[in-house]
C-alpha positions as CSV (number, residue, x, y, z in Angstrom):
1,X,-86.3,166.2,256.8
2,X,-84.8,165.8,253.4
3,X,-82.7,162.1,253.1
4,X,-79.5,162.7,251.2
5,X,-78.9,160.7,248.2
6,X,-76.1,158.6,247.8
7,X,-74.6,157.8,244.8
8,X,-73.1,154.9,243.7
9,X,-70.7,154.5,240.7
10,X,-72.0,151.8,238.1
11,X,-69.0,149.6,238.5
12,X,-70.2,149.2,242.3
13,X,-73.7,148.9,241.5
14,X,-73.6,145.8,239.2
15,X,-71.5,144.2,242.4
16,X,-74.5,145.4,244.6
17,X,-77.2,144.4,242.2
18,X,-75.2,140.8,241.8
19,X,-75.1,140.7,245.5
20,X,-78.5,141.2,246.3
21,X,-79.5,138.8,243.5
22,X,-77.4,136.2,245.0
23,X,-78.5,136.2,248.4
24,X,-82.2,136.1,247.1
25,X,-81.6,133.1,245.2
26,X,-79.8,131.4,247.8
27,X,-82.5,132.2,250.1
28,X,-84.9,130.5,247.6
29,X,-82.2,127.4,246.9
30,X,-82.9,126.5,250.8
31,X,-86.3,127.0,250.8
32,X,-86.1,129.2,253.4
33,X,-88.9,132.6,254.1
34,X,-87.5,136.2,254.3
35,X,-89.0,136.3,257.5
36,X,-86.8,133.5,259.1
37,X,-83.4,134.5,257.0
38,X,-84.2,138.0,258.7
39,X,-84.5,136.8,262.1
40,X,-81.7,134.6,261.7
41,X,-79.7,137.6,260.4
42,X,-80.8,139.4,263.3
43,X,-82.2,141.9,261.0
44,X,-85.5,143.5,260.1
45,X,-87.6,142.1,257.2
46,X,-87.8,145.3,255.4
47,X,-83.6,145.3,255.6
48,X,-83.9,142.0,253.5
49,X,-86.2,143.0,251.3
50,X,-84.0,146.4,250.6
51,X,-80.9,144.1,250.1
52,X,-82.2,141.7,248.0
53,X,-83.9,144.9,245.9
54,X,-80.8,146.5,245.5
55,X,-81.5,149.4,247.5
56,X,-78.7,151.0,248.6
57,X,-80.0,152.8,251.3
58,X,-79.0,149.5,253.6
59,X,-76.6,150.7,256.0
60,X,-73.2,148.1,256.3
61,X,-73.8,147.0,259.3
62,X,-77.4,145.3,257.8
63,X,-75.0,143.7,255.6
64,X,-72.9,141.9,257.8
């Protein structure tokens, strides 16, 4: 089964790409693993990595 591809407007991917690039260094600031900021964000480790990468396959709910 074929994903469908979502595409994002430039404006909204430098916000994305900032965001990502935030939370990273945050997470980096605290000294804190990807592994515990996932399970503290109740989500998967693979989500985290996705967000911090700037994938934007990331459903919203992973954000919040």
């Amino acid at each position: 089964m074929k994903t469908k591809r979502v595409v994002i407007f430039p404006k909204y991917q430098k916000i994305w790409d900032t965001f990502g690039e935030n939370i990273k260094l945050a997470r980096k600031r605290r000294n804190i693993t990807a592994i515990q900021l996932a399970e503290h964000a109740a989500i998967n480790r693979l989500t985290l990595r996705k967000i911090e990468r700037d994938n934007t396959s990331v459903s919203m709910g992973g954000l919040f």
